[in-house]
TIMINU-273616 format. One line per 3 residues: number of its first residue (from 1); for each residue x, y, z of N, C-alpha, C, O. Coordinates in steps of 0.001 Angstrom, whole numbers. Layout:
<rs>
NUM> X:Y:Z:X:Y:Z:X:Y:Z:X:Y:Z  ...
</rs>
This chain:
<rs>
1> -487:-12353:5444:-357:-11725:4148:-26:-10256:4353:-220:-9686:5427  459:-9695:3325:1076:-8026:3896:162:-7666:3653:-713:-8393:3183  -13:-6278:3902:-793:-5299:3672:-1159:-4552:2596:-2252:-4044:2345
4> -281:-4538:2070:-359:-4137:699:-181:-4617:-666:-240:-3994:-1726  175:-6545:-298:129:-7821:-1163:-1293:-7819:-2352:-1230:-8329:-3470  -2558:-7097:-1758:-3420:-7745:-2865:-3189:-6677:-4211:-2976:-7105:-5345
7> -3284:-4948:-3804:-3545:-4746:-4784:-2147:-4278:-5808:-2120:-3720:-6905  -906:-4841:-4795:251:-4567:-5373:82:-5760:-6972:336:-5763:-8176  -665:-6849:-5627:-151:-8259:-6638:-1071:-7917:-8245:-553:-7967:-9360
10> -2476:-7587:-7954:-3071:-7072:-8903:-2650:-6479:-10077:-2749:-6832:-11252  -2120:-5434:-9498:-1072:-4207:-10811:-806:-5260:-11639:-1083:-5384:-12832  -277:-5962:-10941:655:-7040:-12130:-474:-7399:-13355:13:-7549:-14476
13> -2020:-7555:-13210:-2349:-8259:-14064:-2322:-6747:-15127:-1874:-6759:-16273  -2698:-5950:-14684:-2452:-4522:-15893:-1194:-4817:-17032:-1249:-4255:-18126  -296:-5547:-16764:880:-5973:-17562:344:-6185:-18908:-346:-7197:-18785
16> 281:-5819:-20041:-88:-5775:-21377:-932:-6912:-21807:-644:-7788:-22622  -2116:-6743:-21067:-3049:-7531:-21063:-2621:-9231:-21186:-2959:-9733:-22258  -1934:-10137:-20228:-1077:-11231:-20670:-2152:-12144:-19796:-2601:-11678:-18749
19> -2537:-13415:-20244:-3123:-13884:-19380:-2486:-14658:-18668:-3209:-15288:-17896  -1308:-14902:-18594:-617:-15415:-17795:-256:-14416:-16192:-108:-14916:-15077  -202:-13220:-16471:-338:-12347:-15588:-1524:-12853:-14507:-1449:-13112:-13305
22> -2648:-12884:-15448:-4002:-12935:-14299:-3749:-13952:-13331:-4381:-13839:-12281  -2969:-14920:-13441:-2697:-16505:-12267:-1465:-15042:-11080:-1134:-15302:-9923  -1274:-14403:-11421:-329:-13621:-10232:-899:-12691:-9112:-288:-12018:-8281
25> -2723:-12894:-9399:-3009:-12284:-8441:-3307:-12974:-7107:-4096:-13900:-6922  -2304:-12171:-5948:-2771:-12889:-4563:-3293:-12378:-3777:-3106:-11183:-3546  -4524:-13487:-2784:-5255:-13290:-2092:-6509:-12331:-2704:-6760:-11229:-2216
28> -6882:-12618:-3270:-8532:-12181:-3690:-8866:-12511:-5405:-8090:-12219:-6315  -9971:-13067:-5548:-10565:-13398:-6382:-11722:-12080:-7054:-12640:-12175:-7869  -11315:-11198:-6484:-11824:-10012:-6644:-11708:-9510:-8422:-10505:-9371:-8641
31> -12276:-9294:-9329:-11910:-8470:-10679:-11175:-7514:-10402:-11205:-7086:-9249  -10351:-6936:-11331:-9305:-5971:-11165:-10230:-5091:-12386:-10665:-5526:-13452  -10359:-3552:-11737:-10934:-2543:-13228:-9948:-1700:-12827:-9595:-1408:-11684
34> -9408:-1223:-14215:-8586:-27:-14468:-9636:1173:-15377:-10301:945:-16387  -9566:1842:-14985:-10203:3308:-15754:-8850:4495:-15131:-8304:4721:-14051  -8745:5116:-16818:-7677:5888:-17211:-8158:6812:-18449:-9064:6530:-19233
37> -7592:7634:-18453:-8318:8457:-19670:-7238:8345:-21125:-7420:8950:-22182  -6223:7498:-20843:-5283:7195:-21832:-4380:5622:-20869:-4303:5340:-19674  -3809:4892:-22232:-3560:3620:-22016:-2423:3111:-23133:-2628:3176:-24345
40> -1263:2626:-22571:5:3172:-23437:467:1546:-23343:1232:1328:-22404  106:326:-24206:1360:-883:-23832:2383:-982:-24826:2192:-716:-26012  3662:-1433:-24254:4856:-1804:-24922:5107:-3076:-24568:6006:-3208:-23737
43> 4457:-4274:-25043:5144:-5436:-24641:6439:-5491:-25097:7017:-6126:-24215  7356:-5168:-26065:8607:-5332:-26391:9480:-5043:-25231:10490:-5673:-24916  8845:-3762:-24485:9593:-2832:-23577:9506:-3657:-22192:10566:-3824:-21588
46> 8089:-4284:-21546:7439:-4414:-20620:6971:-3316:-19980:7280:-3080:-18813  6216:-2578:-20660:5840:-1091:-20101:4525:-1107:-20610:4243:-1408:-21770  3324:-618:-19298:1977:-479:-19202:2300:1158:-18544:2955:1495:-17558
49> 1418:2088:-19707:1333:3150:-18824:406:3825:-19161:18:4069:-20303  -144:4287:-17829:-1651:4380:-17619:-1764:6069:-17327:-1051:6466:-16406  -2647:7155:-18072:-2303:8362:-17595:-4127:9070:-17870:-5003:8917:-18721
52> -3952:9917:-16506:-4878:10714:-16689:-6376:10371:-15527:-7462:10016:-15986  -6155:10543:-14215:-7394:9939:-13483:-7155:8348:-13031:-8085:7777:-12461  -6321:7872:-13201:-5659:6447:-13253:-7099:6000:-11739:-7266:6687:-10731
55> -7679:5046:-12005:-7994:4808:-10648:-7965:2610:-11191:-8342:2028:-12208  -7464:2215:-10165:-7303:419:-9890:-7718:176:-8774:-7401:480:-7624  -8695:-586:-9398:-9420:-902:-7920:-9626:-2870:-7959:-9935:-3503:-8968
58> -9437:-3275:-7023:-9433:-4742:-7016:-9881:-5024:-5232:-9286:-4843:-4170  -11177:-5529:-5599:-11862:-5712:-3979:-12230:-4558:-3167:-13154:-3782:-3409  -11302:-4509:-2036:-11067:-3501:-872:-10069:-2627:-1154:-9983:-1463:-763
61> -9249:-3284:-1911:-8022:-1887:-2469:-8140:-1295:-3654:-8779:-1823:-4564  -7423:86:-3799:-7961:1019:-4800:-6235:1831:-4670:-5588:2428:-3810  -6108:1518:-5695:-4884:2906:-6326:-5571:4190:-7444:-6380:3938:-8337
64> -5012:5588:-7123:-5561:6764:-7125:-4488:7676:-7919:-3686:8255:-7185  -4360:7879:-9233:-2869:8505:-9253:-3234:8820:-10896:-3915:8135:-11660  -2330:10472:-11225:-2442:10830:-12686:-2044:10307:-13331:-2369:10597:-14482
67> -1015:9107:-13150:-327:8565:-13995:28:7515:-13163:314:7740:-11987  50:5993:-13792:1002:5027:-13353:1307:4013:-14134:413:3476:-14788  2782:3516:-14215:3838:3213:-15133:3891:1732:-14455:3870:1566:-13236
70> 3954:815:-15286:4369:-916:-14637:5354:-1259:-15261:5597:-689:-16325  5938:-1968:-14930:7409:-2650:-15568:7466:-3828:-15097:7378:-4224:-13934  7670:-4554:-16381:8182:-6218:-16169:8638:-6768:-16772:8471:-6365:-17923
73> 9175:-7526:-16714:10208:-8709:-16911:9969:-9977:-17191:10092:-10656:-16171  9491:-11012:-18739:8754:-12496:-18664:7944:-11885:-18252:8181:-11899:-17044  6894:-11182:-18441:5704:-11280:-17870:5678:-11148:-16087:4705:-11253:-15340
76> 7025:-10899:-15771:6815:-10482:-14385:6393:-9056:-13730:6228:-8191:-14590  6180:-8617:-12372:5814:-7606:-12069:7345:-7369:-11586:7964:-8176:-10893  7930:-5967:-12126:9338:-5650:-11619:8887:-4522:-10624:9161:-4699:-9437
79> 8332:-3566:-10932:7867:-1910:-10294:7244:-1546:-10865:7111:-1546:-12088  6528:-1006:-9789:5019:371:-10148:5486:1406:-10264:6639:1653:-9910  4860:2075:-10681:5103:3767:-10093:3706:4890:-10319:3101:5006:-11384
82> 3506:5372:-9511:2058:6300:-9149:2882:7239:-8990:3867:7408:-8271  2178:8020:-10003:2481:9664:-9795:1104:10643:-9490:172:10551:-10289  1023:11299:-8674:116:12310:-8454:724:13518:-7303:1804:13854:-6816
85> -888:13950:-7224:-959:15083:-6639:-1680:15093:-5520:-2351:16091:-5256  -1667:14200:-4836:-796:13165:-4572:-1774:12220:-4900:-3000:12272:-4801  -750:11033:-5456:-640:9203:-5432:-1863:9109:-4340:-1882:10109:-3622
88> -2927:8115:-4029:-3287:7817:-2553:-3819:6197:-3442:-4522:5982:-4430  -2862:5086:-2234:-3382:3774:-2201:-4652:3598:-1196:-4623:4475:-333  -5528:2896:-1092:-6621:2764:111:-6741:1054:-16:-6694:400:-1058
91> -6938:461:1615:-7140:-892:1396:-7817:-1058:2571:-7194:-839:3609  -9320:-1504:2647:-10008:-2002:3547:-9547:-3470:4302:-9547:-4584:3778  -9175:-3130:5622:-8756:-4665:6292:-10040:-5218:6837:-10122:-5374:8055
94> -11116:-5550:6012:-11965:-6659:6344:-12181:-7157:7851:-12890:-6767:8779  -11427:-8001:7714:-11439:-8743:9520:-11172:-7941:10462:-11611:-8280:11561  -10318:-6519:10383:-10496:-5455:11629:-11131:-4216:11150:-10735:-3130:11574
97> -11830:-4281:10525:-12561:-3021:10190:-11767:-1865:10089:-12111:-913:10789  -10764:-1740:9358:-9697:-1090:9695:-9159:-369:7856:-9001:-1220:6980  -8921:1253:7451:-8714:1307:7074:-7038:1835:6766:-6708:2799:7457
100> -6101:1365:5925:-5265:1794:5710:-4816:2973:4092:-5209:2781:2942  -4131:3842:4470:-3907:4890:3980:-3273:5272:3757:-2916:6047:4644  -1967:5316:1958:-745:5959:1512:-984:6793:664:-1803:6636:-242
103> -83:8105:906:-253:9278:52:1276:9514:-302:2073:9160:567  1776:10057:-1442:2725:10489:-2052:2955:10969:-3133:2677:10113:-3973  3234:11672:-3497:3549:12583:-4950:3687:11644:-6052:3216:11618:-7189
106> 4556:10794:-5323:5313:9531:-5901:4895:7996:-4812:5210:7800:-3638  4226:7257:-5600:4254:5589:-4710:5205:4446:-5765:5336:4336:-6984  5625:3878:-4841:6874:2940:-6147:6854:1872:-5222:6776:2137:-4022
109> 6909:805:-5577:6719:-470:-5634:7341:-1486:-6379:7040:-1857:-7514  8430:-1998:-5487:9353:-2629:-5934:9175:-4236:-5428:9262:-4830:-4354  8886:-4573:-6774:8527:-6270:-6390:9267:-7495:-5573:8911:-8327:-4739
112> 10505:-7154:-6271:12179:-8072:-5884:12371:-8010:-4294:12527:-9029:-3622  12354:-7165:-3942:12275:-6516:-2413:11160:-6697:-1592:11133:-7042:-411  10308:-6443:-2298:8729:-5995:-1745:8722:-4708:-598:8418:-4531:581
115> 9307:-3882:-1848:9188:-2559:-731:8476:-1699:-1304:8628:-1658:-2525  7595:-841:-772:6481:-166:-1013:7590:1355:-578:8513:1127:204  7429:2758:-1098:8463:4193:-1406:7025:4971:-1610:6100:4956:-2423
118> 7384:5663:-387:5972:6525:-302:7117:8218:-263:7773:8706:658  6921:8632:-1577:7641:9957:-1843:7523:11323:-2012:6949:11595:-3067  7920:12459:-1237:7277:13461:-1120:6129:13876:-502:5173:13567:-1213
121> 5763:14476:570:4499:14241:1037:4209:13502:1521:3097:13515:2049  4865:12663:1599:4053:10991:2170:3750:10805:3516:4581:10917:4418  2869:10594:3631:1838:10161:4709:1186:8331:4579:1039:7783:3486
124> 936:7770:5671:693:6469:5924:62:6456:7332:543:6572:8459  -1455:6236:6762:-2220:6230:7948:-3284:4992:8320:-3900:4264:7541  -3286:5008:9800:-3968:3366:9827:-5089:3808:10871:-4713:4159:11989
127> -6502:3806:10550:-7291:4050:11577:-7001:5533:12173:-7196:6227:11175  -6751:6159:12915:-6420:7038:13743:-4941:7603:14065:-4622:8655:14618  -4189:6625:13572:-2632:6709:13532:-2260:6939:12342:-2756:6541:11288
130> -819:8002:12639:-20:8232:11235:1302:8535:11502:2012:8876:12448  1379:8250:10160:3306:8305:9830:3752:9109:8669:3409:8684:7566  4488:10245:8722:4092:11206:7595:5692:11965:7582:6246:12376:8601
133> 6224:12033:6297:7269:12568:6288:7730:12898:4690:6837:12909:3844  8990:13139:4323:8812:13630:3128:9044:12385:2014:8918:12372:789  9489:11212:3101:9599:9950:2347:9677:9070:3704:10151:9157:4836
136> 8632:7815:2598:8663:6420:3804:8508:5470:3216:7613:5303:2388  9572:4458:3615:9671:3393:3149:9313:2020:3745:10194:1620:4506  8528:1397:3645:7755:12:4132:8257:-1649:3524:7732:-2284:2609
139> 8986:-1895:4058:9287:-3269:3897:8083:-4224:4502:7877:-4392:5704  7183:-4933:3207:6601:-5777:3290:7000:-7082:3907:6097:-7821:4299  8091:-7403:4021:8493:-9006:4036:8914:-8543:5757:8508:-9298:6640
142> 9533:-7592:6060:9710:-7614:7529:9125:-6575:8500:9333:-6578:9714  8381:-5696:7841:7139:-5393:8754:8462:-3797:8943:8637:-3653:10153  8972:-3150:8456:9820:-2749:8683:9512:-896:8158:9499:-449:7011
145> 9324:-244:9307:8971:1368:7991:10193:2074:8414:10858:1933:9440  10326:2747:7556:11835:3919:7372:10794:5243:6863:9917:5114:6009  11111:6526:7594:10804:7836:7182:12208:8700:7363:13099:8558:8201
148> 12072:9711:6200:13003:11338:6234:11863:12358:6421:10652:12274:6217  12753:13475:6933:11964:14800:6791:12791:14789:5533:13612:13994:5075  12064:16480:4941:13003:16735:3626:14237:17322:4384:14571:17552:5547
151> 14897:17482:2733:16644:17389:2881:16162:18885:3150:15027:19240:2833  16954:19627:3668:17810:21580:4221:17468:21730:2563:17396:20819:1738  17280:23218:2351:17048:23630:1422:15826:23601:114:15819:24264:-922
154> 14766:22508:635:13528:22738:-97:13010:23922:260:12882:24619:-746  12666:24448:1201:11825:25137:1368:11070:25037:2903:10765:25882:3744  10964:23874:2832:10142:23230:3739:10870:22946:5059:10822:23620:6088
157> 11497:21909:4848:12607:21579:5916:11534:20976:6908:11322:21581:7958  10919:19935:6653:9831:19039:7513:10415:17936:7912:11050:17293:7076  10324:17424:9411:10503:16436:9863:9216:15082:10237:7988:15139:10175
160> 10006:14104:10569:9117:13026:10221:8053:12936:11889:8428:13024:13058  6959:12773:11420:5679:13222:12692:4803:11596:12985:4338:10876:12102  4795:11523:13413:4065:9701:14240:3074:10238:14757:3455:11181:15451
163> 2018:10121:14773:550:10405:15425:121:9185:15880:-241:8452:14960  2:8524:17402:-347:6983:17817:-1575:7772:19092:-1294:8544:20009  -2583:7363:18796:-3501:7293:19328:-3618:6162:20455:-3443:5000:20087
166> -3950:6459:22030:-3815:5161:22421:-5070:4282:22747:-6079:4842:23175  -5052:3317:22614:-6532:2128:22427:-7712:2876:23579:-7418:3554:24563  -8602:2638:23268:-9747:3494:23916:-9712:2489:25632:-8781:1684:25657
169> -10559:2504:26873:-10191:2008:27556:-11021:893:27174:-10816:-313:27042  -11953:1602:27045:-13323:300:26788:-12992:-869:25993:-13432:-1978:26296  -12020:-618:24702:-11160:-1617:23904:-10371:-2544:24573:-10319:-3750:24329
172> -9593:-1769:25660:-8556:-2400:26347:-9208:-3473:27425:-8806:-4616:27641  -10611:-2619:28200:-11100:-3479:28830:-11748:-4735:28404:-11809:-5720:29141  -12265:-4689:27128:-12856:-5762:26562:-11975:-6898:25949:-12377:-8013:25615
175> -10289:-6257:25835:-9392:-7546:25613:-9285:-7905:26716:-9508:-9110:26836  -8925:-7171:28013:-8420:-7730:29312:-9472:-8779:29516:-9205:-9959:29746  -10604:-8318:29426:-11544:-9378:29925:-11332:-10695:29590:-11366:-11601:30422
178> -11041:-10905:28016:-11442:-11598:27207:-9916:-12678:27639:-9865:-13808:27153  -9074:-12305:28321:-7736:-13574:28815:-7721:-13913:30324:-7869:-13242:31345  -7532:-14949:30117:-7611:-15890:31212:-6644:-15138:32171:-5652:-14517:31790
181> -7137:-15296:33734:-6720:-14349:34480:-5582:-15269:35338:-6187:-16335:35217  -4571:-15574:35989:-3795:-16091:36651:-4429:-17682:37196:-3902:-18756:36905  -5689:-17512:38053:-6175:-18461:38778:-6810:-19455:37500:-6775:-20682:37408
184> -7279:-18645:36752:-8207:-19565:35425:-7272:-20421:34700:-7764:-21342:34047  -5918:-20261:34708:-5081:-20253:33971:-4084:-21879:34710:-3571:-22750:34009  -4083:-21833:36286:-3622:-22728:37401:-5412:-24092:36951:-5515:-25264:36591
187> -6137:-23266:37189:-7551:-24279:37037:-7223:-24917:35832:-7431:-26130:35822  -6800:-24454:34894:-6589:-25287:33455:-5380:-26225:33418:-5172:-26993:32479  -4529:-26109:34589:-3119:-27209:34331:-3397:-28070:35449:-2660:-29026:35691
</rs>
């Protein structure tokens, strides 16, 4: 399952309260709460927009943002969009104790694709590692990230920075241990 499948899939149920929405959430049986200090639907439009402290939280994941806008289609999920100062998604990975971490001015979330647009600022951090640039783009379906520095002329002129920490030894030793060593391996055929 991707990484960012549950609480993307979630958003969707925010869709103008439809209960047909609620069957679109995947992988967790978790309640979805939205708290917002204002709450805007257009079913005519397919527009849910949520402003002011926006926080969505469903299970282990949590979206963080002054504002965020849904769009759909039949009751489908088309795109998100998180706006802040900065946007920050958070999603506890359970089975590795492992937290993951997107920040952006702008987070957009494009369903059709399943690409996650981490904009301005953006940073993407996993445990101890990061990926941080002025935009990054994450393809869910092929495991795939794209970063820019900003363009000449902001101001800034930042390039894209990778922080990889390498596995502790004691980690490494406790996988090595844990595989069958050449001879164990002849004993088994």
């Amino acid at each position: 399952m991707h990484r960012f499948q549950p609480l993307i899939s979630c958003l969707c149920i925010m869709m103008l309260g439809a209960p047909a929405a609620l069957a679109l959430t995947a992988g967790s049986d978790d309640p979805i709460r939205i708290e917002a200090n204002q709450a805007s639907l257009d079913d005519s439009k397919g527009i849910a927009t949520y402003v002011g402290r926006v926080v969505v939280t469903q299970g282990p994941s949590k979206l963080e943002a002054d504002r965020v806008v849904i769009f759909t289609e039949n009751n489908q999920l088309v795109r998100i969009e998180a706006h802040g100062d900065p946007a920050h998604f958070t999603q506890l990975d359970t089975a590795k104790a492992q937290q993951t971490d997107a920040y952006g001015d702008q987070i957009i979330y494009e369903q059709r694709e399943e690409l996650l647009k981490l904009l301005h600022n953006a940073k993407l951090q996993q445990g101890k590692n990061s990926f941080q640039g002025d935009m990054i783009e994450y393809d869910t379906i092929n495991r795939i990230v794209n970063a820019k520095g900003s363009e000449a002329g902001d101001g800034k002129n930042t390039r894209v920075e990778l922080i990889i920490h390498p596995q502790s030894r004691e980690t490494s030793a406790d996988q090595k241990s844990a595989q069958p060593t050449d001879s164990e391996d002849s004993a088994q055929n």
